[in-house]
C-alpha positions as CSV (number, residue, x, y, z in Angstrom):
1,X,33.8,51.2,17.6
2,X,34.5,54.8,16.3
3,X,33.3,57.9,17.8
4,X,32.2,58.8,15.0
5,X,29.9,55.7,14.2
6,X,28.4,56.4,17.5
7,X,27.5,59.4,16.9
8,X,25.6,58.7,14.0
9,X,24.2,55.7,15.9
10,X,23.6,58.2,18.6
11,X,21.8,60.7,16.4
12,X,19.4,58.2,14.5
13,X,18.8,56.2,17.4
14,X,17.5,59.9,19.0
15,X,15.4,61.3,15.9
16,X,13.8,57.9,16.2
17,X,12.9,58.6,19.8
18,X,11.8,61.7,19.0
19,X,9.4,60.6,16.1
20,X,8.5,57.6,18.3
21,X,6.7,60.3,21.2
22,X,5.7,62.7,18.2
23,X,4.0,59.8,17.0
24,X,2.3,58.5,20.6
25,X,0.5,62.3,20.6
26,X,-1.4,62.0,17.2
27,X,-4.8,60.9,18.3
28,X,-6.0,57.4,16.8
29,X,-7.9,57.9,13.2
30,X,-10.5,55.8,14.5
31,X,-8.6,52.6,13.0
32,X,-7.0,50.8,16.3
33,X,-3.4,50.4,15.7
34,X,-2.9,52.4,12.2
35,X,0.4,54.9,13.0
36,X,2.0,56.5,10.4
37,X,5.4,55.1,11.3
38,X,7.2,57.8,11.8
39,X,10.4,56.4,13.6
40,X,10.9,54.4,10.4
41,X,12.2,57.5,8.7
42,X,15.6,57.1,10.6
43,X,15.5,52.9,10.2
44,X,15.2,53.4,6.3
45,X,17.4,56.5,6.2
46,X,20.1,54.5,8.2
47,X,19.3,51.3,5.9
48,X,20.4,53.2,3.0
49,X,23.1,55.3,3.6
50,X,24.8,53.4,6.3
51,X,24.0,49.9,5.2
52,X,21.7,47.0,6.6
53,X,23.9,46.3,10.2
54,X,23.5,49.7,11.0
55,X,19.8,50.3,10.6
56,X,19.5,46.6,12.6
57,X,21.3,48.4,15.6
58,X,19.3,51.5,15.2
59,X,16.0,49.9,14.9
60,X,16.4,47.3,17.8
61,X,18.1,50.3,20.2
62,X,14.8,52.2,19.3
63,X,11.9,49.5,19.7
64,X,14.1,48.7,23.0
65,X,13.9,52.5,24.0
66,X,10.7,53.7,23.1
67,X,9.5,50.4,24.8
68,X,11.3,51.4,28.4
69,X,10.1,54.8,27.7
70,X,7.0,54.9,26.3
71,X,5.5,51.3,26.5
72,X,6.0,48.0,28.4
73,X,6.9,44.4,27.6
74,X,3.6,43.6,25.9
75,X,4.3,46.7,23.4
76,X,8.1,45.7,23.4
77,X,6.5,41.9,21.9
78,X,4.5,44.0,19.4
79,X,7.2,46.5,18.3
80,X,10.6,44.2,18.1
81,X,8.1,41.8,15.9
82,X,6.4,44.5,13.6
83,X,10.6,46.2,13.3
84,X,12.2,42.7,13.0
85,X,9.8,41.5,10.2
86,X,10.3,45.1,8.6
87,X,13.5,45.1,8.2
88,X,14.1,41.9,7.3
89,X,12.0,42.2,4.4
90,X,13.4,46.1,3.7
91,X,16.5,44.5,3.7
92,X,16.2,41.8,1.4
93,X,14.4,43.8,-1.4
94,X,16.7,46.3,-1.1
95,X,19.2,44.3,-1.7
96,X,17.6,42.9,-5.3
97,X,18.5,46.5,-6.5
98,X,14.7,46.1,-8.1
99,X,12.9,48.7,-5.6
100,X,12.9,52.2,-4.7
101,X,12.7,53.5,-1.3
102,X,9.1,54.0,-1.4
103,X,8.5,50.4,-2.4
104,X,11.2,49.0,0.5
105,X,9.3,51.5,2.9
106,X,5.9,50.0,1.8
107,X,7.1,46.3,1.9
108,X,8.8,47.5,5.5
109,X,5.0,48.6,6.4
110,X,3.0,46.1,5.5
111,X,5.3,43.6,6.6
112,X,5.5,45.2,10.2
113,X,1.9,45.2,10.8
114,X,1.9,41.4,9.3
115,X,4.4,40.4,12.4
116,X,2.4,42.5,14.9
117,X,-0.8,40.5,14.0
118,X,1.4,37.3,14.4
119,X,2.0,38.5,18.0
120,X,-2.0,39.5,18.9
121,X,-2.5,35.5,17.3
122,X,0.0,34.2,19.4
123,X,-0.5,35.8,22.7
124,X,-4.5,36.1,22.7
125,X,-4.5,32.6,20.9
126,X,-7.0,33.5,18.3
127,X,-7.2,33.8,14.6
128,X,-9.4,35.7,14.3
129,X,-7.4,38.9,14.1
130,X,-6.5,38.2,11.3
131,X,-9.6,40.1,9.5
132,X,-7.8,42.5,10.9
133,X,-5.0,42.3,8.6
134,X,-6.7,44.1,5.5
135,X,-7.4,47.1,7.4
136,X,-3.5,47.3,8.6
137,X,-2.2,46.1,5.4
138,X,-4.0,49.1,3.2
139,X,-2.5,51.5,6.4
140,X,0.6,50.1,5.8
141,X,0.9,50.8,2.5
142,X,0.0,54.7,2.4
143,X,2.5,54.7,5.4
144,X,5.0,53.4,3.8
145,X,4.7,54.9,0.6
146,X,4.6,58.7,3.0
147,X,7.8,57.6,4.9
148,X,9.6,56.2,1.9
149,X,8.9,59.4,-0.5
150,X,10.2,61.7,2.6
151,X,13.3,59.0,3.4
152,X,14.4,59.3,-0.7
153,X,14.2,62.6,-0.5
154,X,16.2,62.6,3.0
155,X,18.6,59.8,1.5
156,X,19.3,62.4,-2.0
157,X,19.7,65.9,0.4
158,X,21.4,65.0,3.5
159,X,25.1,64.9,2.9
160,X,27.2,61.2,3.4
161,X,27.5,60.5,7.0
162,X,30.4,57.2,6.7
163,X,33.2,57.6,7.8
164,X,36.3,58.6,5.3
């Protein structure tokens, strides 16, 4: 791998961290679980101007770090869910050339709290979170529509980072 790929990998990966603790001091709204998602600036900034590997590696080095750092294996079940449902979808829309990055971002939201209820299901062997999934769903979306109108404008100002 290049030094130079690392680097970016490096620098993502750590604005990711960084939004990741910014993110754990903002009190709750009241709403259990609602985040703004910060850390997915960098995963939708790397999806677009690196390409869909890339923001895999940078998302899964960040749930796994901000997991060890921050969390512990339950939130590591919650988070690598959530980011691998995310991008997946991200990922697939963006490559229909039919959305913006605002609507990937939303899709990338609501599709991160849908996998994050499929863990609560799962490990508390209930359903009945799933009322629950309205609530996250409507979060989700003004999320992901804040993140994706700040990662377009991110993706349009900051220079090309791939290698020459």
């Amino acid at each position: 791998m290049k030094a130079s790929k690392v680097a970016r990998y490096g620098l993502l990966v750590a604005l990711a961290l960084v939004l990741s603790y910014a993110e754990s001091l903002i009190p709750p709204v009241g709403v259990p679980g609602v985040k703004l998602g910060l850390p997915n600036l960098a995963v939708v900034f790397a999806l677009y101007r690196l390409g869909a590997v890339d923001a895999w590696v940078i998302s899964l080095i960040r749930v796994g770090l901000a997991a060890l750092l921050f969390g512990n294996g339950v939130s590591l079940a919650y988070s690598i869910t959530g980011a691998a449902l995310s991008l997946l979808v991200m990922c697939l829309l963006k490559r229909t050339g039919k959305f913006s990055e605002t609507g990937v971002s939303v899709a990338g939201g609501v599709s991160h709290n849908i996998g994050q209820i499929l863990v609560a299901v799962i490990l508390l062997g209930t359903t009945r979170l799933a009322w629950y999934l309205p609530v996250l769903c409507v979060s989700g979306t003004v999320a992901g529509i804040l993140i994706g109108i700040v990662s377009a404008l991110l993706v349009k100002r900051v220079p090309e980072l791939k290698s020459k």
